[in-house]
Backbone bond lengths (Angstrom), bond angles and torsions (degrees), N, CA, C in turn:
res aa  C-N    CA-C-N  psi(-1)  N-CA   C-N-CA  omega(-1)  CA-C   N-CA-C  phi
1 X - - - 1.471 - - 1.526 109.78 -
2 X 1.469 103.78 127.88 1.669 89.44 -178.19 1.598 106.16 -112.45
3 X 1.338 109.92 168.24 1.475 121.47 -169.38 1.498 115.06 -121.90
4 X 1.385 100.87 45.04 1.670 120.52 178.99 1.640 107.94 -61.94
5 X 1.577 72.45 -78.55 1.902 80.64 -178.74 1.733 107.17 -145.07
6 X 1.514 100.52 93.83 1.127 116.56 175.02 1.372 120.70 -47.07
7 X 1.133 126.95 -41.23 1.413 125.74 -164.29 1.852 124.87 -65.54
8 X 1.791 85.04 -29.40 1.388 99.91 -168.91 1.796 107.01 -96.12
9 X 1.562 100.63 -60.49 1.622 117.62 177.82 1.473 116.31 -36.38
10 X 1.033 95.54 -55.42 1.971 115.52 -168.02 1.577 88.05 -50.62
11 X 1.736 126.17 -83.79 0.967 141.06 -169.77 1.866 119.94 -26.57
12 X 2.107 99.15 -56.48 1.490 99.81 -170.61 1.839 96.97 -82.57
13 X 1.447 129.57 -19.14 1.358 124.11 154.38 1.487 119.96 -47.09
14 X 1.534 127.79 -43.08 0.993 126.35 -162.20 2.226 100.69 -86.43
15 X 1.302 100.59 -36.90 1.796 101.47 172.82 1.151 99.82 -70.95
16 X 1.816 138.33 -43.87 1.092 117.57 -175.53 1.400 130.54 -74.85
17 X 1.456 118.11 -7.85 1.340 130.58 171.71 1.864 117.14 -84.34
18 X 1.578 106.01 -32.13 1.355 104.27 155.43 1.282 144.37 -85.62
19 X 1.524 106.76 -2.56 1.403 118.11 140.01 1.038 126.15 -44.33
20 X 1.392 112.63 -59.08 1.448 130.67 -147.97 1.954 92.23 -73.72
21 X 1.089 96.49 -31.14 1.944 95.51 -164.94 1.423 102.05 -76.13
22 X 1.440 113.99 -45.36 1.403 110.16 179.25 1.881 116.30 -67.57
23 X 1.354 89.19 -27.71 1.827 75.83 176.67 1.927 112.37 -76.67
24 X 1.578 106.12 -29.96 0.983 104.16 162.74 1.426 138.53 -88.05
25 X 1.297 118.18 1.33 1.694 121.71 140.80 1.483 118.69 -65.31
26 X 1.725 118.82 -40.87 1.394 122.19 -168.19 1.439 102.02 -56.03
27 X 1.741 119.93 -53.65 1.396 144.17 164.11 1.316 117.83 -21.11
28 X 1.403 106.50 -53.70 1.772 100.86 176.17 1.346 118.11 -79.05
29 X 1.833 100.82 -41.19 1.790 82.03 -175.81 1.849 127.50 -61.16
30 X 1.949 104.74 -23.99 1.254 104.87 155.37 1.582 119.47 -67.05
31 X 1.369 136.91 -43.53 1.259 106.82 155.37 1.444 152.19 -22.00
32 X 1.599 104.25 -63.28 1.370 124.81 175.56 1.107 106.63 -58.25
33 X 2.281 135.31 -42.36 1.047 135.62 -158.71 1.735 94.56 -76.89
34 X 1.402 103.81 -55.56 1.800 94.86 173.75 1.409 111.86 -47.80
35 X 1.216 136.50 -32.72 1.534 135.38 -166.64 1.579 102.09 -60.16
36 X 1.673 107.96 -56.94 1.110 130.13 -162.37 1.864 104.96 -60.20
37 X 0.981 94.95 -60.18 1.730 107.63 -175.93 1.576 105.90 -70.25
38 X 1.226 140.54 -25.42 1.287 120.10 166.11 1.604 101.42 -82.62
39 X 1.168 139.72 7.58 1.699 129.07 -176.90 1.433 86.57 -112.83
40 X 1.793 136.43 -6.46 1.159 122.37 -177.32 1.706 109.20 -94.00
41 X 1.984 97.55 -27.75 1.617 103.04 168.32 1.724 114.56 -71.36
42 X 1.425 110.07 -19.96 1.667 113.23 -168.92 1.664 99.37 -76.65
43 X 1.334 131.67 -41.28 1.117 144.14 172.51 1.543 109.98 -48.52
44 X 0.989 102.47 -61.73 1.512 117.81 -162.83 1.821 114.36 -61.83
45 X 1.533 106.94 -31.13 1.162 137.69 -173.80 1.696 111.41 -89.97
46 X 1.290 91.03 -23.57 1.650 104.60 168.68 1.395 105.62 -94.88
């Protein structure tokens, strides 16, 4: 962590890190939903 210029860094670190979580929460639940629905076509097909 550096202590250049706190005022600014900290802040666009802290939006750019809660970006990052929400796109990577959005990411899994479409994962899991594709997971789910191709084991609902594998079923179905069985």
């Amino acid at each position: 962590m550096r202590t250049d210029n706190p005022e600014s860094s900290t802040t666009s670190h802290e939006v750019d890190l809660n970006l990052i979580s929400r796109q990577l929460k959005l990411i899994s639940v479409l994962l899991s939903a594709i997971v789910l629905f191709c084991y609902l076509i594998l079923i179905a097909l069985v």
